[in-house]
KEVEXZA-265657 format. One record per residue: residue in three letters; z, x, y of N, C-alpha, C in turn. Coordinates in pm, whole numbers, padded with zeros to 5 digits, always signed. Atoms other than C-alpha are relative to their C-alpha. Example, Ala and Ser with C-alpha at 12.3 -4.5 7.8 and 13.67 -1.06 7.14 Angstrom:
REM KEVEXZA-265657
ala+00000+00089-00119+00780+01230-00450+00000+00090+00120;ser-00006-00082-00119+00714+01367-00106+00073-00077+00109;
REM end
This chain:
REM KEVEXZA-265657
unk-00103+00099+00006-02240+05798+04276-00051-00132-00054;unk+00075+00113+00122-02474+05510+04144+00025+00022-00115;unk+00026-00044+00143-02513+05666+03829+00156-00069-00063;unk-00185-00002-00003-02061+05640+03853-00021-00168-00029;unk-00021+00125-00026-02112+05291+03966-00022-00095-00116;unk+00054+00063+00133-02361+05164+03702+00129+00017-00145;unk-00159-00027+00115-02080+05332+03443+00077-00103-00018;unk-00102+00066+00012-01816+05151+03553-00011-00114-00002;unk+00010+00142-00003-01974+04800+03593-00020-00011-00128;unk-00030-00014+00156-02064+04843+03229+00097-00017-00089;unk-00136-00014+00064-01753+04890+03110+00070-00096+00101;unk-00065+00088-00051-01595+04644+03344-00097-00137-00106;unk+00091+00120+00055-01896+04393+03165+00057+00021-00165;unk-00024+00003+00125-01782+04515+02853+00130-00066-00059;unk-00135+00028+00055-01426+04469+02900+00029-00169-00001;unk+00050+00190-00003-01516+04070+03010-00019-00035-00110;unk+00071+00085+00061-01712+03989+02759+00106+00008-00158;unk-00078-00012+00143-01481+04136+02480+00141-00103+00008;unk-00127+00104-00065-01201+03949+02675-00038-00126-00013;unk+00100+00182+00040-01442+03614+02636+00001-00038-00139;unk+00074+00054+00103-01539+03658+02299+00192+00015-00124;unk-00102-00006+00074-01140+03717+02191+00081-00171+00082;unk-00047+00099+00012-01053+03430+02368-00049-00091-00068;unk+00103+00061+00124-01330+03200+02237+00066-00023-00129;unk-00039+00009+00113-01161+03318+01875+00093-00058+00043;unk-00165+00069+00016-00810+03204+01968-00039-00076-00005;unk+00028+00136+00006-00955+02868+02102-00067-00074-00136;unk+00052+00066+00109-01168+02811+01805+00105+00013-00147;unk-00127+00004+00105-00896+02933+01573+00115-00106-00011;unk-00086+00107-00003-00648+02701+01720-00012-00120+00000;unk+00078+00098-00041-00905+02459+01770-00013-00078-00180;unk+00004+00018+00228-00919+02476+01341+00074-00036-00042;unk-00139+00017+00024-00562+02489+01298+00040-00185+00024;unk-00061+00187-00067-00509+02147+01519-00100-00106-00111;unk+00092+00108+00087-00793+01969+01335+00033+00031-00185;unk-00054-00005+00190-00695+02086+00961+00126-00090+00022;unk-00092+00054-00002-00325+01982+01067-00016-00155+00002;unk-00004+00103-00039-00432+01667+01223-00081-00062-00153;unk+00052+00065+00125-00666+01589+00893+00102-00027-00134;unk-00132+00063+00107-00374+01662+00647+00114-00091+00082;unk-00038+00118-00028-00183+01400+00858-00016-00069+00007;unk+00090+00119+00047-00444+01165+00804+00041-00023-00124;unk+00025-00013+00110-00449+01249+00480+00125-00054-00114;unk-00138+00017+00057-00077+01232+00416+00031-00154+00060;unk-00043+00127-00048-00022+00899+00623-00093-00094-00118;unk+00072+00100+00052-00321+00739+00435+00011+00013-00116;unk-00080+00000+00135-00131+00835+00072+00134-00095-00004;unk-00120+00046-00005+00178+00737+00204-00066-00225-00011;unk+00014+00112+00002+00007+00395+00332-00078-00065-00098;unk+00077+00056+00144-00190+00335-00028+00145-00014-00055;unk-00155-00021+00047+00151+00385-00196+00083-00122+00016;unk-00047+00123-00033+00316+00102-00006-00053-00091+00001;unk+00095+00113+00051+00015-00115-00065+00044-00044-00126;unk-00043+00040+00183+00063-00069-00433+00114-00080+00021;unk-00124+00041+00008+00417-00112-00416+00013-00138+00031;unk+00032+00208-00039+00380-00476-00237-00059-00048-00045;unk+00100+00076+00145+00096-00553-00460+00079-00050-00115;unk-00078+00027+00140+00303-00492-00757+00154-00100-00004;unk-00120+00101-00075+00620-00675-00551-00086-00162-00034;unk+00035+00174-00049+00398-01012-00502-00049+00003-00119;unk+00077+00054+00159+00220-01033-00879+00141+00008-00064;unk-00120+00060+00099+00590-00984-01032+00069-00138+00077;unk-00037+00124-00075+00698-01273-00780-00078-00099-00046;unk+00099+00122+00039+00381-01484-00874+00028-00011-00140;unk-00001+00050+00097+00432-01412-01216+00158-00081-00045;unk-00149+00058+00001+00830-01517-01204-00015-00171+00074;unk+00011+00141-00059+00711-01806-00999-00089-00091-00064;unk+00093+00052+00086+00426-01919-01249+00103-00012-00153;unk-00069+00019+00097+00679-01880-01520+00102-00086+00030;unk-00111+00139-00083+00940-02115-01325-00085-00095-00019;unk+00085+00165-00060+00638-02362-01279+00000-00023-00201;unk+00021+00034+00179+00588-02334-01673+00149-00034-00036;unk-00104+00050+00046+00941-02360-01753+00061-00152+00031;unk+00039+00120-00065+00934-02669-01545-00035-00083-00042;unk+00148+00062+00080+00601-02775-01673+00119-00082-00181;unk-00060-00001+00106+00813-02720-01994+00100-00178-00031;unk-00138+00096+00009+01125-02905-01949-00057-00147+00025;unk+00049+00127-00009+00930-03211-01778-00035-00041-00102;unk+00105+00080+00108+00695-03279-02085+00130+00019-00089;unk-00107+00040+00073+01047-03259-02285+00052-00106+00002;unk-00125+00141-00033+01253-03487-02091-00143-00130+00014;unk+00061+00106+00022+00909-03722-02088-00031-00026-00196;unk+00024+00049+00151+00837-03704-02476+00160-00047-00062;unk-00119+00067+00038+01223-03774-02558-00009-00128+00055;unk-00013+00115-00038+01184-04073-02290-00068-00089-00098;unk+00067+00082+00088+00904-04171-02490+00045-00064-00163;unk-00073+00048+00166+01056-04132-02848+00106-00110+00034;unk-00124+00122-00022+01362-04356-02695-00072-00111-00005;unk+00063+00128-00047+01119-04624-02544-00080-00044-00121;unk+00093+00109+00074+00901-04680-02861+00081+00012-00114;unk-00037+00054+00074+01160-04664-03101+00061-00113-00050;unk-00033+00126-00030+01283-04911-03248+00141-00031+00034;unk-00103+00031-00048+01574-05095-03111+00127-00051-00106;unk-00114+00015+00084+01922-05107-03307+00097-00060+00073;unk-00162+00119-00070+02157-05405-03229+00081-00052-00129;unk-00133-00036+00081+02460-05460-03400-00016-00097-00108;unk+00120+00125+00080+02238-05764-03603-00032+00105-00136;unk+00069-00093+00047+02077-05450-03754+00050+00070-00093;unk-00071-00088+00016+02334-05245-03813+00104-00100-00133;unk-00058+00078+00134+02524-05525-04065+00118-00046+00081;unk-00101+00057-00075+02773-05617-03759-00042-00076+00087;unk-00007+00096-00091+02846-05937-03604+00072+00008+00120;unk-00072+00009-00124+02939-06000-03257+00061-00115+00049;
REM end
């Protein structure tokens, strides 16, 4: 009946360990699964959040450049309305003396 005994603990050790080494796979399988998933959700959040970087990048340089072109148009118009002041102020002055009429 030893001989029986030894048998069956064997095969009870066998059926353990095969029962260990199939769980083991699930865990490490699912253990793969979660960490691939979780990496392409890294992966995908940190596309998504480059993406909207750009996008606001390219938002604030067309703003700066619309707002640098306002300051120039500005720029513009001032040095207009000062070089007309100027042409007024140093030309010369026409009074009605000038002009061949008395007052």
């Amino acid at each position: 009946m030893s001989n029986l005994n030894a048998v069956c603990l064997e095969a009870e050790m066998r059926r353990w360990r095969l029962k260990l080494k199939q769980t083991m796979e699930m865990y490490s399988s699912t253990a793969c699964k979660e960490a691939l998933s979780a990496k392409t959700k890294v992966v995908t959040f940190h596309h998504q959040l480059h993406e909207k970087f750009e996008r606001s990048s390219l938002s604030l340089n067309s703003i700066l450049h619309l707002n640098m072109d306002s300051i120039g148009s500005g720029r513009n118009l001032t040095e207009d309305i000062n070089v007309s002041q100027l042409k007024i102020s140093t030309s010369p002055k026409i009074t009605p003396a000038k002009c061949g009429h008395q007052i």
